[in-house]
C-alpha positions in Angstrom: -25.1 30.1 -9.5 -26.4 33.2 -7.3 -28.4 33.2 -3.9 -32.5 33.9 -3.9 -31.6 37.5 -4.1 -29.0 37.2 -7.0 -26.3 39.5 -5.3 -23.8 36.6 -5.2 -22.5 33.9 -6.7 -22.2 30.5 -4.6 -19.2 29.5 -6.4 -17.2 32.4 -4.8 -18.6 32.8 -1.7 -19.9 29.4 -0.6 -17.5 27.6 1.7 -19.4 24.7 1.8 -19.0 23.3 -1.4 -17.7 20.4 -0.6 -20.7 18.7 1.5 -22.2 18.2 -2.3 -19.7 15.6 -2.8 -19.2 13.8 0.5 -21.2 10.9 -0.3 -20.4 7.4 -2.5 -17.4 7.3 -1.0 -16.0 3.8 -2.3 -14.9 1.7 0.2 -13.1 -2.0 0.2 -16.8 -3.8 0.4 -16.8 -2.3 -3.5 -13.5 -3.4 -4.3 -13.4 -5.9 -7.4 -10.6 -8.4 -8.4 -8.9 -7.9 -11.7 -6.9 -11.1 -11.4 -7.0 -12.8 -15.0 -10.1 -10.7 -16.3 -9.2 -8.5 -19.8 -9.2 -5.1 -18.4 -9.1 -1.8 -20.9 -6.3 0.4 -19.3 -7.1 4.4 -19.6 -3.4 5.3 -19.1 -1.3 7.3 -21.7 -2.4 10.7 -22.0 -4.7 13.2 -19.8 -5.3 16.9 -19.4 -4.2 18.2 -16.7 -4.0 21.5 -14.6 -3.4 22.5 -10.9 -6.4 23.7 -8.8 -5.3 25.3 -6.1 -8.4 27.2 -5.3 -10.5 24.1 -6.1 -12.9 26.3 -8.5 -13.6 22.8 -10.9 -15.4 21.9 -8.0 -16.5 25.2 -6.3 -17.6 26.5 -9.9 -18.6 23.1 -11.6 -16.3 22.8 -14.4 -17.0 19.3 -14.6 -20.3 20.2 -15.8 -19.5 21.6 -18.8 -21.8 24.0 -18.9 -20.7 26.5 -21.5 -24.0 28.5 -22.9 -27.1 30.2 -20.8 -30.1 29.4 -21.1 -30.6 31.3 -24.1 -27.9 30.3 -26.2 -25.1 32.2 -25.0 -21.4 31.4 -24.7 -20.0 31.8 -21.0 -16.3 33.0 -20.8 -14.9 30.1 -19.3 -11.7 29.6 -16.8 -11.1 26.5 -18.3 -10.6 24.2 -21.5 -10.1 20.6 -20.4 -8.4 19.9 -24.5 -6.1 22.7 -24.2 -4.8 21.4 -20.7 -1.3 20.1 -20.5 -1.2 16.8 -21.6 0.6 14.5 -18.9 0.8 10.4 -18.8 -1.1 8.4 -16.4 -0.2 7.1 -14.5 2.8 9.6 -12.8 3.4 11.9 -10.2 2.5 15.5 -10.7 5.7 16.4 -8.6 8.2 15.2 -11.3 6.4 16.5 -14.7 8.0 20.1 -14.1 10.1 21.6 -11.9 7.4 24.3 -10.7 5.5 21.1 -9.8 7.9 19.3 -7.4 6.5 20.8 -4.1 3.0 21.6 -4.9 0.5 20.2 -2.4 -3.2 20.4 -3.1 -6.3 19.8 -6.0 -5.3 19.3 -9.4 -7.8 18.1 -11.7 -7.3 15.4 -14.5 -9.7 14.8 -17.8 -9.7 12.6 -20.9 -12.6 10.9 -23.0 -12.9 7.8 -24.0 -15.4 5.5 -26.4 -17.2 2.9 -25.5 -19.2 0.3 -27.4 -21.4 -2.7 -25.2 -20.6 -5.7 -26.3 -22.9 -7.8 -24.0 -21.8 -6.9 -20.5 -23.9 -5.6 -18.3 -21.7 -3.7 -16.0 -18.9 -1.7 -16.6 -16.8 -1.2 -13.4 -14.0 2.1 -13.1 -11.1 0.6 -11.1 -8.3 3.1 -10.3 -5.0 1.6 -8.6 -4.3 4.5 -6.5 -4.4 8.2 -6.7 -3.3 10.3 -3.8 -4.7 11.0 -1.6 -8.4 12.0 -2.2 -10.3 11.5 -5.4 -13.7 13.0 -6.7 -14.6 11.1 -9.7 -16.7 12.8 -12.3 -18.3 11.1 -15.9 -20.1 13.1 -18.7 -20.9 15.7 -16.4 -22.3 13.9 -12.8 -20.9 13.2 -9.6 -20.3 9.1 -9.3 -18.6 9.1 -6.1 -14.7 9.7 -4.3 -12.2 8.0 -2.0 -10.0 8.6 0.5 -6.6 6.8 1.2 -3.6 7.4 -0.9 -1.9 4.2 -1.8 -5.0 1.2 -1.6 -7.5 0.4 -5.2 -11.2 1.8 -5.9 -13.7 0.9 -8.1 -16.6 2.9 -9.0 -20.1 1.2 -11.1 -20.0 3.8 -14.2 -22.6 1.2 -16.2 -25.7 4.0 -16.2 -23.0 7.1 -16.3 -21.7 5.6 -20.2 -22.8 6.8 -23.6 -20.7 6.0 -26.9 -18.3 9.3 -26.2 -17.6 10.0 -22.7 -15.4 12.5 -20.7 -14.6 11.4 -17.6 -13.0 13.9 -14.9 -10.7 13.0 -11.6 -9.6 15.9 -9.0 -7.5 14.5 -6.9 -6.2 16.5 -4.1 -3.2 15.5 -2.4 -3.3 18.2 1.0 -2.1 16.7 4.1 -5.0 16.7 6.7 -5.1 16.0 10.3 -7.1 13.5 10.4 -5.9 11.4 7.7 -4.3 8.7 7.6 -1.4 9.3 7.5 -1.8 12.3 9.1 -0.1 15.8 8.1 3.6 14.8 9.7 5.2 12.3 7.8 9.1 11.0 7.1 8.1 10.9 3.2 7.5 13.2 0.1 4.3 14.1 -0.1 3.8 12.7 -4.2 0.0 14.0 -5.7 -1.0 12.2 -8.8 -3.0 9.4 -10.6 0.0 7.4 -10.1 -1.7 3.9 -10.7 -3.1 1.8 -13.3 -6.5 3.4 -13.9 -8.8 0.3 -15.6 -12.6 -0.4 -16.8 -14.0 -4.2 -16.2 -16.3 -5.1 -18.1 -18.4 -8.1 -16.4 -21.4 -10.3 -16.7 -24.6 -9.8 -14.7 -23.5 -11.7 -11.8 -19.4 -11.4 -11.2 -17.4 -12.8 -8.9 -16.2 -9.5 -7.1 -13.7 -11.2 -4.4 -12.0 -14.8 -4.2 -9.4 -16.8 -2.3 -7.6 -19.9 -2.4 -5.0 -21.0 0.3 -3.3 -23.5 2.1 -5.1 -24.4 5.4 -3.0 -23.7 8.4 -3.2 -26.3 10.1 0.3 -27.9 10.2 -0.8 -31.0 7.7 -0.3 -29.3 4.6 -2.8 -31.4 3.0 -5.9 -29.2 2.7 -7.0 -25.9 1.1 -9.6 -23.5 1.5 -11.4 -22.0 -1.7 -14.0 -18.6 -1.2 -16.2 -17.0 -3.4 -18.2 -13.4 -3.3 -20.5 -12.4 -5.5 -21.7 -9.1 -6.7 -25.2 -10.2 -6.1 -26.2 -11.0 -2.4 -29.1 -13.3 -3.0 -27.8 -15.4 -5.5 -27.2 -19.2 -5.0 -25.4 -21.8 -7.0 -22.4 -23.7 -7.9 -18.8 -22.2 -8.3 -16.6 -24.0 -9.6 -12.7 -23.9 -8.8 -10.2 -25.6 -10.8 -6.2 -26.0 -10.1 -5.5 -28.4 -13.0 -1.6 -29.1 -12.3 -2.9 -30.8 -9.3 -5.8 -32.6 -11.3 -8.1 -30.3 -8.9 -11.8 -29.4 -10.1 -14.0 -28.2 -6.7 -17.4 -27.1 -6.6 -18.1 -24.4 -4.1 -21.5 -24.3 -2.7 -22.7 -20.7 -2.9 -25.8 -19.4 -0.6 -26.8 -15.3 -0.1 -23.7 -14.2 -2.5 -21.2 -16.2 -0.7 -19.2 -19.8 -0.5 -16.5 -21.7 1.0 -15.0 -24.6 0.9 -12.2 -27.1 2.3 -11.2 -29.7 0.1 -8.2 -32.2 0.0 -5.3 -31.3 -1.7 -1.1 -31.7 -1.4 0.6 -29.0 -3.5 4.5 -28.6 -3.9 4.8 -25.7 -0.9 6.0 -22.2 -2.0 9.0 -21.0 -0.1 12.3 -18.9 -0.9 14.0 -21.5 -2.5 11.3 -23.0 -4.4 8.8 -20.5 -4.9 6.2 -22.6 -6.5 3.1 -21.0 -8.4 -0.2 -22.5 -9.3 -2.7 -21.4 -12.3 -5.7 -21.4 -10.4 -9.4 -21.0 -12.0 -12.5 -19.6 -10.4 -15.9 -19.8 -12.5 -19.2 -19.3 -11.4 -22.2 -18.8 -14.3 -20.4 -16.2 -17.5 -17.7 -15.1 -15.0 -14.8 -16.7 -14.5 -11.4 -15.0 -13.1 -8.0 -16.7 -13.2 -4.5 -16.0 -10.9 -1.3 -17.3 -10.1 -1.2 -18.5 -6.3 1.1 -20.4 -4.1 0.2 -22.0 -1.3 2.6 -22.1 2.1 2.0 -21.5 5.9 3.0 -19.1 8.3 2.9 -19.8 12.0 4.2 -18.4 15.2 5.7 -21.3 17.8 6.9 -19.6 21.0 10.2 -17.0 19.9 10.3 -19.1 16.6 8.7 -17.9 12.8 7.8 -21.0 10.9 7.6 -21.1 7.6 5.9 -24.4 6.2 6.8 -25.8 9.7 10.5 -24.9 9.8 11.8 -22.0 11.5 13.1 -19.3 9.5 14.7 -16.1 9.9 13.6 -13.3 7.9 16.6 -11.4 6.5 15.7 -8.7 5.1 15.4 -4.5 4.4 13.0 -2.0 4.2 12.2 -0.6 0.9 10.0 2.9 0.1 7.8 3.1 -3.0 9.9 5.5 -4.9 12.4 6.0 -7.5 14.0 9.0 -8.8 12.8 9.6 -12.0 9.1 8.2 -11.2 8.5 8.9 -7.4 5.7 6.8 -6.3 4.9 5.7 -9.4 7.2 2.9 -9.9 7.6 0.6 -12.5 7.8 -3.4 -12.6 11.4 -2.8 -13.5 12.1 -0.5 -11.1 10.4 -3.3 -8.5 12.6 -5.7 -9.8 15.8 -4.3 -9.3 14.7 -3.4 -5.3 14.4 -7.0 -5.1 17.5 -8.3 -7.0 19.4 -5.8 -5.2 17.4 -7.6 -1.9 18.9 -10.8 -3.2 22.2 -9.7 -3.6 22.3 -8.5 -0.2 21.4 -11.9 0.9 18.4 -11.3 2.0 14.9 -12.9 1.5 12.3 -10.3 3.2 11.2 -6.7 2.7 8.9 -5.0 4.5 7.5 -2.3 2.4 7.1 0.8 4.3 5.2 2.4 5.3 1.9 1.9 3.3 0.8 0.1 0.4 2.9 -0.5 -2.6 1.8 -1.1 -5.9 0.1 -4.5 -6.5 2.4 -5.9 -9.0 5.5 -5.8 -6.3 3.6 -8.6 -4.0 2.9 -10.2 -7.5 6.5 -10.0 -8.3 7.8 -11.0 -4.8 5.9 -14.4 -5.7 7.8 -15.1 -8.8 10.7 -14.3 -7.1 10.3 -16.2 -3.7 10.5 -12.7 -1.3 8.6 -12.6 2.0 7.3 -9.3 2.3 5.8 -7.5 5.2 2.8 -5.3 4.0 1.8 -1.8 6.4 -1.2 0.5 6.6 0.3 4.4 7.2 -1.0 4.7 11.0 1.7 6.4 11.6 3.2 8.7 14.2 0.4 10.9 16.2 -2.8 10.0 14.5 -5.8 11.2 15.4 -6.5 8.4 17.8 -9.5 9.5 19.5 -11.4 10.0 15.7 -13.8 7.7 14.7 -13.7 8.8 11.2 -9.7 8.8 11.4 -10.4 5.1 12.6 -12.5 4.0 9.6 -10.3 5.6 7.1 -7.4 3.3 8.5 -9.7 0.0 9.3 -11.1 0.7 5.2 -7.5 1.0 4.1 -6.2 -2.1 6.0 -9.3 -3.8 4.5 -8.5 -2.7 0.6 -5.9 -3.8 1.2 -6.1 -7.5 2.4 -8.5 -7.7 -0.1 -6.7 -6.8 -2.6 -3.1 -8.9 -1.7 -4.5 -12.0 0.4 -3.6 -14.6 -2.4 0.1 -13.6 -2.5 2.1 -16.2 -1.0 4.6 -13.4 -0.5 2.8 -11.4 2.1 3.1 -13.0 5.7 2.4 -10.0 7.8 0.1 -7.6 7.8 1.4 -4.2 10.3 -1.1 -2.1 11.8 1.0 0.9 12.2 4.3 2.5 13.0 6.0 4.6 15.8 3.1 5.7 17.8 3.1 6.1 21.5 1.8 3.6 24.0 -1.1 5.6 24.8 -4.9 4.5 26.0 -6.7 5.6 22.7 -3.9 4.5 20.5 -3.7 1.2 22.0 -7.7 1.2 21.5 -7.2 2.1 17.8 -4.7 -0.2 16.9 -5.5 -3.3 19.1 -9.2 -2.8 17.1 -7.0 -2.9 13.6 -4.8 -6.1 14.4 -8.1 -7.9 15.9 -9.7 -6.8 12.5 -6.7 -8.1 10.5 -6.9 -11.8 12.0 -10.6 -11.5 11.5 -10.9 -11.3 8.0 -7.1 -13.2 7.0 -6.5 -16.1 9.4 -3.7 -16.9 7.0 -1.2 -14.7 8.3 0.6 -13.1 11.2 -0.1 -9.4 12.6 2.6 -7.0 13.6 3.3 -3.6 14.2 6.8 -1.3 14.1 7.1 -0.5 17.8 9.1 1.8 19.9 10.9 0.7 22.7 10.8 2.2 26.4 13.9 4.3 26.0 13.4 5.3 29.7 13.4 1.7 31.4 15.5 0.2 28.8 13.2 -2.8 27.5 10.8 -3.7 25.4 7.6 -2.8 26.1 4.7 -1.9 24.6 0.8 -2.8 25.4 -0.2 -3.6 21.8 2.2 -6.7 21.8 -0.5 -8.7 23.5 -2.7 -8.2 20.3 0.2 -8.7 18.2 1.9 -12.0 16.7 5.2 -11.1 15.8 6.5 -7.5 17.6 8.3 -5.4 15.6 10.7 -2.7 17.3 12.3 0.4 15.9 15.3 1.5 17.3 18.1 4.0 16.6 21.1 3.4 19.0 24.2 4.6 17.9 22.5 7.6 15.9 19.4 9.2 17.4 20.1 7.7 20.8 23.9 8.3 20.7 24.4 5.6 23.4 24.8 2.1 21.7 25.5 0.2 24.9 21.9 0.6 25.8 21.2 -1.5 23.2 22.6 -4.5 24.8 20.6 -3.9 28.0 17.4 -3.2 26.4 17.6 -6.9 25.0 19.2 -8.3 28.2 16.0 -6.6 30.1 13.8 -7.7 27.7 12.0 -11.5 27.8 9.4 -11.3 24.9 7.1 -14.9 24.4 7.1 -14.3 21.0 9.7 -13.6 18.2 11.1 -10.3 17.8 11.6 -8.4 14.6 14.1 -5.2 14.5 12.1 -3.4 11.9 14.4 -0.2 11.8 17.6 0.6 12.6 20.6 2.4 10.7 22.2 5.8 10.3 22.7 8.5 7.5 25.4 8.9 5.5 25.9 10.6 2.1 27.2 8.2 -0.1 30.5 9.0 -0.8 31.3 11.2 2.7 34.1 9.7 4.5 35.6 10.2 7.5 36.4 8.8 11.3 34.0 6.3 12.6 32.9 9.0 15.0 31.9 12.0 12.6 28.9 12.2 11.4 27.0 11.8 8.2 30.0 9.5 6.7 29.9 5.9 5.5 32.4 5.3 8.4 29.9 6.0 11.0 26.4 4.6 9.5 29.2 1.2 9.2 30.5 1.5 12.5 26.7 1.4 14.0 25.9 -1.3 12.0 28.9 -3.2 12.7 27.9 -3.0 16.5 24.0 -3.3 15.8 24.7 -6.5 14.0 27.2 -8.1 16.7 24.2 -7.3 19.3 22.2 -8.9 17.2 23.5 -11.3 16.9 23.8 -12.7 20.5 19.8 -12.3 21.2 18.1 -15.5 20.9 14.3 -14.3 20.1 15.6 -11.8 17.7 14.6 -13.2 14.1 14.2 -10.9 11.5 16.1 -7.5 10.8 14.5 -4.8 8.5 17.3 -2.1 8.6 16.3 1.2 7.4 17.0 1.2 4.6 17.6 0.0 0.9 18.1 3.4 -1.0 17.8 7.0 0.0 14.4 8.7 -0.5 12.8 12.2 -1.3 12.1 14.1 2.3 11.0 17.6 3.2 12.0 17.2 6.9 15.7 16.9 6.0 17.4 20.1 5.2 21.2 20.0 6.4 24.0 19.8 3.7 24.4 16.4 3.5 20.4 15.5 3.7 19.7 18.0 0.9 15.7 17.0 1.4 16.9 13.4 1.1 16.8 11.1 4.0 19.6 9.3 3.6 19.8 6.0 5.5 19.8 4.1 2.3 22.6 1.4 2.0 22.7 2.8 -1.7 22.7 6.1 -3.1 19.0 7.7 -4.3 19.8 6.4 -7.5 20.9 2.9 -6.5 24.4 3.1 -8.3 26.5 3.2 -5.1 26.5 0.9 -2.8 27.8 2.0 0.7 29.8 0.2 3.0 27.3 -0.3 5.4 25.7 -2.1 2.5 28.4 -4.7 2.3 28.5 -5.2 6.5 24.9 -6.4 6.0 25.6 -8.9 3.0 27.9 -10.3 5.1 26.0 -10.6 8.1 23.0 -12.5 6.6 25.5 -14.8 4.5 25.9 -15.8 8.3 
């Protein structure tokens, strides 16, 4: 393209090339459940190539204009079937070597068929791609996302023909005003790293749905909801648990219904972690899952889990494994947790933003609480607006997404930030939004506490129902004692959670208790951690950080090696260190 006076063209000179694609930005209100529905998976194989000067969209590769007007070829600077083929879903970082640190655009292509067969909307779901993604098919814009780690879904129904190329440039540059912003504790993985799906659905769908347990203590009642994709329809859904002999009709008004019905299901718990087959039909559309019901309360210092107090024993996990970074696999999620188990444990909190769906999924089969986090974390831009909504949208996705696991029992709002007037706006705005839309569960966050007063004490635990404190005594703050006092100062009215704590070691390094970097010391501070603990009354869950080591740019020194490495195993979970077997001990108490 040139200017009026065709002396440049735009696609080199224009700097404001992006402000063509700032709009459809898919949001949670557009997010459509998959549960039971036969979805057609567009993994395998895609074309791929880094962008780094972002010319697919500065230039419009994605239109594939490749004559003039007269019938001339164009010298192109690309040829989407020659790319690299990579699979999808996968992290860019670990496909080649010259790939591991690269931050920035990279554009992926395939094509695909498609035939009708009597659905009238076909819907492009995508389980995650990192962090923004411009969605391209058979040559026009449909829309983008930001947020690295929640689902979108895109209407492609009048972007189809029979043969279809559809393009994604996902661009994985840490900004400011993201969330999470551009200083992070984590590698930076770029990719399509996540199921990418097509629904195919009827006229009217049922785009969002919940069933669960009425908290009311009586453990008698549940709750059924129903949303629609079409706002001013009315009717009757229908939802049916047969194992309990349950068929309920849901009144449905303007797109949406709810309804309270008597019912007394076997409770899902640790021990018994008891799953339903629950049905949800309203006109051609019907969508099925696998849901157990339980309660989660707060009662003074106390948790209570289905009425009984509990105390959540557990670790802190990163969604990551050495030969697939972010993109983990079911397997992969299942050895974190039978490693959990092992440990003794019966809680994770999954830090420190969404994982992939299919580990709250499997945490249900396998009777694991799990605590579920939004990446507010460190200095956001507190005072953004648009920083705010990308965080509120992302907490949204995903409650929408995970608010029929009977796993999840607490949403967090954030992580490490200072006790500041805008931040406390910001996140007090989040955790109000949280119990708005999911009165089903309990709101935390991972505070810090007041090193310089010694106690705990942090604003935002007003708005909070459980608080969750990150400490590092005995490795960042060198003085364990204080410890001690920080809890002998402290008189929470609600129950505490220690949501971090721990020390690095490289597994294998040994030494005195006092050197540094050695399994000796990272036991040593959790042998005195854990006697504190211990002794504190409103203490009742420990997350220590955590299970294995994980990929980091900020840690260079011989033993890190760009590995933070407060695991309790090795990166590649074959060695357990002896800090490891401390804890297993201490929660077989």
């Amino acid at each position: 393209m040139k200017n009026e006076t065709g002396t440049f063209q735009t696609s080199i000179h224009d700097e404001d090339f992006l402000e063509q694609f700032s709009g459809g930005r898919a949001g949670w209100e557009g997010l459509i459940s998959g549960a039971g529905r036969d979805t057609e998976k567009l993994n395998g194989t895609w074309n791929f190539s880094l962008d780094p000067y972002q010319t697919c969209l500065r230039a419009g590769w994605y239109l594939e204009a490749s004559h003039d007007a007269s019938g001339r070829e164009y010298p192109l600077d690309y040829d989407f079937d020659q790319w690299e083929p990579v699979p999808v879903p996968s992290c860019w970082n670990l496909l080649k070597k010259e790939y591991l640190w690269y931050e920035g655009p990279a554009v992926y292509t395939r094509k695909f068929t498609y035939v009708n067969r009597g659905e009238k909307t076909v819907v492009l779901k995508i389980g995650a791609a990192n962090y923004d993604a411009k969605v391209f098919v058979n040559q026009r814009y449909v829309g983008h996302h930001r947020g690295g780690s929640t689902p979108f879904c895109f209407d492609i129904t009048s972007f189809l023909g029979h043969d279809n190329r559809i393009v994604i440039v996902v661009d994985n540059t840490r900004n400011p005003n993201h969330v999470p912003m551009t200083n992070t504790d984590w590698f930076n993985y770029g990719g399509l790293y996540r199921d990418v799906e097509l629904l195919r659905l009827p006229k009217v769908a049922i785009t969002d749905f919940s069933v669960a347990l009425v908290p009311d203590g009586a453990f008698d009642k549940l709750r059924a909801s129903v949303t629609l994709s079409d706002p001013s329809c009315g009717g009757q859904a229908v939802v049916t648990i047969a194992e309990l002999g349950l068929r309920q009709e849901i009144p449905v008004r303007n797109g949406q219904g709810e309804v309270t019905f008597g019912a007394k299901p076997e409770l899902w718990g640790p021990e018994s972690p008891r799953l339903y087959d629950v049905e949800v039909r309203f006109g051609e559309d019907v969508v099925t899952d696998r849901i157990g019901f339980r309660e989660i309360r707060v009662a003074g210092t106390e948790i209570r889990l289905n009425g009984r107090a509990i105390v959540l024993k557990g670790i802190c996990i990163h969604e990551e494994s050495e030969a697939n970074g972010k993109s983990v696999t079911d397997e992969e999620i299942r050895e974190n947790f039978r490693l959990l188990k092992d440990l003794n444990a019966n809680y994770a909190r999954l830090a420190h933003y969404p994982h992939s769906e299919n580990a709250a999924r499997i945490a249900d089969e396998m009777g694991i609480l799990l605590w579920e986090e939004i990446p507010v974390y460190w200095a956001i831009h507190f005072r953004n607006k648009d920083t705010y909504a990308d965080a509120e949208n992302q907490l949204l996705e995903l409650i929408r997404r995970d608010k029929n696991r009977a796993s999840v029992i607490l949403w967090s709002v954030g992580n490490e930030n200072p006790d500041t007037d805008d931040r406390l706006n910001f996140m007090k705005s989040l955790a109000l939004r949280a119990k708005a839309v999911d009165g089903s569960r309990l709101v935390t966050a991972a505070c810090l506490v007041d090193r310089v007063n010694l106690i705990i004490n942090d604003r935002l635990a007003d708005s909070l129902d459980v608080i969750g404190i990150n400490e590092y005594y005995g490795w960042y703050e060198p003085n364990i004692e204080h410890l001690q006092v920080i809890f002998d100062h402290s008189k929470p009215t609600k129950p505490v959670i220690i949501s971090e704590f721990g020390a690095d070691a490289r597994a294998g390094e040994r030494g005195s208790k006092d050197d540094l970097w050695t399994e000796d010391k990272q036991l040593e501070v959790y042998r005195i951690q854990t006697q504190t603990f211990a002794k504190i009354p409103y203490i009742k869950g420990t997350t220590p950080w955590i299970l294995f080591d994980f990929r980091c740019p900020r840690r260079t020194n011989g033993f890190q090696d760009f590995y933070n490495r407060k695991g309790l195993l090795s990166q590649d979970k074959k060695t357990k260190k002896l800090a490891y077997f401390c804890m297993k001990a201490y929660y077989s108490r």
